[in-house]
VMD Tcl script that draws the C-alpha trace (Angstrom):
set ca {
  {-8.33 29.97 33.49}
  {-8.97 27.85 30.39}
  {-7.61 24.28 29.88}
  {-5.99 23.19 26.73}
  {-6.76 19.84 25.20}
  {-3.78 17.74 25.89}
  {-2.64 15.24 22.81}
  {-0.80 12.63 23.51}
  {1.66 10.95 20.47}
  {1.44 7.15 20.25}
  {3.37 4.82 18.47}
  {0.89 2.80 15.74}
  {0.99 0.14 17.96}
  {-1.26 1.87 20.06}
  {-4.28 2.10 17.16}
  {-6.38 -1.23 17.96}
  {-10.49 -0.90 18.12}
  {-9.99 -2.14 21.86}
  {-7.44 0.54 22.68}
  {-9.62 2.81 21.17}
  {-12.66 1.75 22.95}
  {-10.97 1.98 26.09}
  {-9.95 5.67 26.22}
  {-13.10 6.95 24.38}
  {-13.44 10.12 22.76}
  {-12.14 12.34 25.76}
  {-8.85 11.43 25.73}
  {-7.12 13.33 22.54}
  {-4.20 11.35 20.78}
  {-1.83 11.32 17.27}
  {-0.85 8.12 15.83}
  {0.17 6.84 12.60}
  {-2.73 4.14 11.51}
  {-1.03 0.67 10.32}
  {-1.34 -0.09 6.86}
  {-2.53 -3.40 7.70}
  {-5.81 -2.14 8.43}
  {-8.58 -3.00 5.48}
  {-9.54 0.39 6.07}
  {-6.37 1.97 5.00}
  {-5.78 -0.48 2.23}
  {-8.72 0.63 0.61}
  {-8.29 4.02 1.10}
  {-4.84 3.43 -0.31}
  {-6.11 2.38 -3.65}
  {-8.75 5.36 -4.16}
  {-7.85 7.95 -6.66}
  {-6.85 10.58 -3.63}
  {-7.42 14.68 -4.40}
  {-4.14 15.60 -3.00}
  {-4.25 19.23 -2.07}
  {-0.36 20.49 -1.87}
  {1.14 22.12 1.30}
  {2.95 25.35 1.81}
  {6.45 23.04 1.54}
  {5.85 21.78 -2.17}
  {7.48 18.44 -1.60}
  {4.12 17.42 0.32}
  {0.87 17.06 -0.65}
  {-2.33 15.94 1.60}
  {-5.42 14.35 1.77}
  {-8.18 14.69 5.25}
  {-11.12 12.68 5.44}
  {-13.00 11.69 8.80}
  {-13.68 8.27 9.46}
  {-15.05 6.18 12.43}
  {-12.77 3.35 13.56}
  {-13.73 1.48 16.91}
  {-16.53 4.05 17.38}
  {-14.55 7.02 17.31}
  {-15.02 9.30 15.26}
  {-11.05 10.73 13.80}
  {-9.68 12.58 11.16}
  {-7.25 10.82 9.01}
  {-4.33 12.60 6.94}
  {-3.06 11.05 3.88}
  {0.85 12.77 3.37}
  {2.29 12.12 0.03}
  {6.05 13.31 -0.36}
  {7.40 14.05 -3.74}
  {11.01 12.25 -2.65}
  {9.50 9.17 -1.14}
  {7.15 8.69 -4.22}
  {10.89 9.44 -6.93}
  {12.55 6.70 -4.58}
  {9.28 4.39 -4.72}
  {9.06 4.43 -8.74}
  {12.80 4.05 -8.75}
  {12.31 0.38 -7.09}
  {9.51 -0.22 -8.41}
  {10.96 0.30 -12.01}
  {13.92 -1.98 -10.51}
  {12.24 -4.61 -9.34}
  {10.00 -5.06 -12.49}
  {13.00 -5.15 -14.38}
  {14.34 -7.52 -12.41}
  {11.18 -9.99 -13.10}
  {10.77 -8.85 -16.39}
  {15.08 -10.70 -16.41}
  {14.25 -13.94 -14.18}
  {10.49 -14.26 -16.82}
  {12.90 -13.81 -19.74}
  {15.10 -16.85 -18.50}
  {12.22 -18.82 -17.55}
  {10.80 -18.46 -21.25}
  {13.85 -18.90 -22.97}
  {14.35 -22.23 -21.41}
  {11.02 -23.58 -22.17}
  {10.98 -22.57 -25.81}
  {14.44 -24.49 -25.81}
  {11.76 -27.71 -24.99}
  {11.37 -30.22 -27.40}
  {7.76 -31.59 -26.45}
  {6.37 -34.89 -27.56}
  {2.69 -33.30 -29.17}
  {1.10 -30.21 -29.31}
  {-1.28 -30.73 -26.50}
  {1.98 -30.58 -23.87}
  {3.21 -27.65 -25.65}
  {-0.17 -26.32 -24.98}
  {-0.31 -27.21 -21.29}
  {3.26 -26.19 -20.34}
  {2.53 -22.63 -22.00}
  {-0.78 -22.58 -20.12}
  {1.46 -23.75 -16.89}
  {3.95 -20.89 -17.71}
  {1.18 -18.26 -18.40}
  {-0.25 -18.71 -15.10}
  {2.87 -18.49 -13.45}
  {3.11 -15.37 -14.75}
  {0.27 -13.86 -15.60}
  {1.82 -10.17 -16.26}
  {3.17 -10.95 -18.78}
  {0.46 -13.06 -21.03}
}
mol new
graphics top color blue
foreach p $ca { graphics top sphere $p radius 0.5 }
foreach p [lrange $ca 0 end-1] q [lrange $ca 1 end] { graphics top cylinder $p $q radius 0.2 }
display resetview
């Protein structure tokens, strides 16, 4: 008689380097990692070679990392919907700022300013406020 490996499902909560120390490698488990982890971040920002699943709307990525000295295998998912609804408020939002910057700019070429040198300095003031959109 053969035993399978049993996995248990954790919530993220559940992913710390102590936690992770403390059951070891012999004790199998599913969790999503935080996104508040550096490791993630970074991973986050590489240019991913998403390799699309059976269900078109999803694409993945595996890689195998060691986090608290274990040794895992980490899955990237990437949903076509999610990314359509991210890009729709991310195209919102930046037109919302590219609105409130407008505004902002309007008003201060509406400034009458005693020399050129405050001119200078309020645009400078303005332009790292906002640096987007220098």
């Amino acid at each position: 008689m053969s035993i399978d490996k049993v996995y248990y499902i954790v919530d993220s909560s559940f992913y710390t380097e102590e936690n992770l120390k403390d059951v070891g490698k012999d004790v199998y488990w599913i969790t999503r990692v935080p996104s508040t982890i550096k490791m993630v971040k970074d991973l986050l920002k590489e240019d991913l070679e998403m390799v699309e699943c059976e269900d078109q709307r999803y694409s993945i990525y595996k890689t195998k990392v060691v986090y608290g000295g274990i040794e895992q295998r980490w899955v990237v998912v990437n949903s076509k919907e999610m990314q359509e609804r991210k890009e729709i408020s991310f195209n919102k939002e930046l037109e919302k700022d590219k609105e409130k910057v407008e505004k902002e700019l309007m008003h201060l070429r509406n400034i009458e300013f005693y020399c050129e040198a405050d001119a200078i300095e309020e645009a400078n003031r303005w332009i790292s406020k906002h640096p987007r959109y220098r």
